[in-house]
DRENDO-1510 file (C-alpha; in Angstrom, 1 decimal, always signed):
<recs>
REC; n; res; u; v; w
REC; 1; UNK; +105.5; +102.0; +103.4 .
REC; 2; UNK; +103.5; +105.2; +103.4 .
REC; 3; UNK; +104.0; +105.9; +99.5 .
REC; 4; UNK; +100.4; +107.0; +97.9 .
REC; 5; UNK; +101.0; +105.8; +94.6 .
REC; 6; UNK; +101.4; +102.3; +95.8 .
REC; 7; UNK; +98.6; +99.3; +95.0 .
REC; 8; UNK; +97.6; +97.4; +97.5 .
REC; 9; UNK; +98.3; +93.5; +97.3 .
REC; 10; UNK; +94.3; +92.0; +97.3 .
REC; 11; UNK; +93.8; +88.5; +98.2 .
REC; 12; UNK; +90.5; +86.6; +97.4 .
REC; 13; UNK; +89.4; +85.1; +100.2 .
REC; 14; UNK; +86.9; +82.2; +99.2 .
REC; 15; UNK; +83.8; +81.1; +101.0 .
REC; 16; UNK; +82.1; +78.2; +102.4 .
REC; 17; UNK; +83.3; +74.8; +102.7 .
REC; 18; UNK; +87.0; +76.3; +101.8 .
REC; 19; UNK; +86.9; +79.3; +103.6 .
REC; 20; UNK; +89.7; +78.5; +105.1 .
REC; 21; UNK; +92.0; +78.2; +101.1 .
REC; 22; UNK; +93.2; +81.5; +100.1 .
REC; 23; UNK; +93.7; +81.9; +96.5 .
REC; 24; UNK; +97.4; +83.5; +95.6 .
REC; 25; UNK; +99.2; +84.0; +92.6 .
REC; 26; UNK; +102.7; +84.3; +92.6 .
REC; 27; UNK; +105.1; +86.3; +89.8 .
REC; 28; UNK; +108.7; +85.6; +89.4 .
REC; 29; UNK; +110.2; +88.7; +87.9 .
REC; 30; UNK; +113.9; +88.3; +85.5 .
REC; 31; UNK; +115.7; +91.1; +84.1 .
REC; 32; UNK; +118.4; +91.0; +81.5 .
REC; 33; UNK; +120.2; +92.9; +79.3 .
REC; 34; UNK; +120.3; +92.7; +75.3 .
REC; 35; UNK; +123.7; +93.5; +73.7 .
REC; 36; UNK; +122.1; +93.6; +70.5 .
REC; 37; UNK; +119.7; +96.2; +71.5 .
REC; 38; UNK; +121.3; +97.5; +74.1 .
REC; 39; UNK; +118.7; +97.7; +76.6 .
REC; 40; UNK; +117.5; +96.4; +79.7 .
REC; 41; UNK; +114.5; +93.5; +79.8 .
REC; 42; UNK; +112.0; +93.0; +82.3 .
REC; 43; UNK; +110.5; +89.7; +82.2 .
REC; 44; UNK; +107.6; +88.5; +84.3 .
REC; 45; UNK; +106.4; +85.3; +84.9 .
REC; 46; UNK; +102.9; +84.6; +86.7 .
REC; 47; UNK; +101.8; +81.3; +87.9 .
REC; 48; UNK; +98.7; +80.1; +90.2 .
REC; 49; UNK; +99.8; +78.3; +93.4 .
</recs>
């Protein structure tokens, strides 16, 4: 909550006639493991809603 180094979340707000639509963009985030490599993988996946 308090941490300094964290970015904020910004949402566009758009204006007239659809002030009222807020435009958000939504990430699903996977992580796995590769025997092969034998390392972690962070996969992120960003779509518009």
């Amino acid at each position: 909550d308090d941490d300094p180094a964290a970015a904020e979340a910004p949402s566009v707000v758009r204006t007239s006639p659809d002030a009222e639509i807020v435009a958000a963009r939504s990430y699903d985030l996977s992580i796995t493991y590769d025997k092969y490599f034998q390392t972690p993988r962070i996969w992120l996946f960003g779509y518009s809603e």
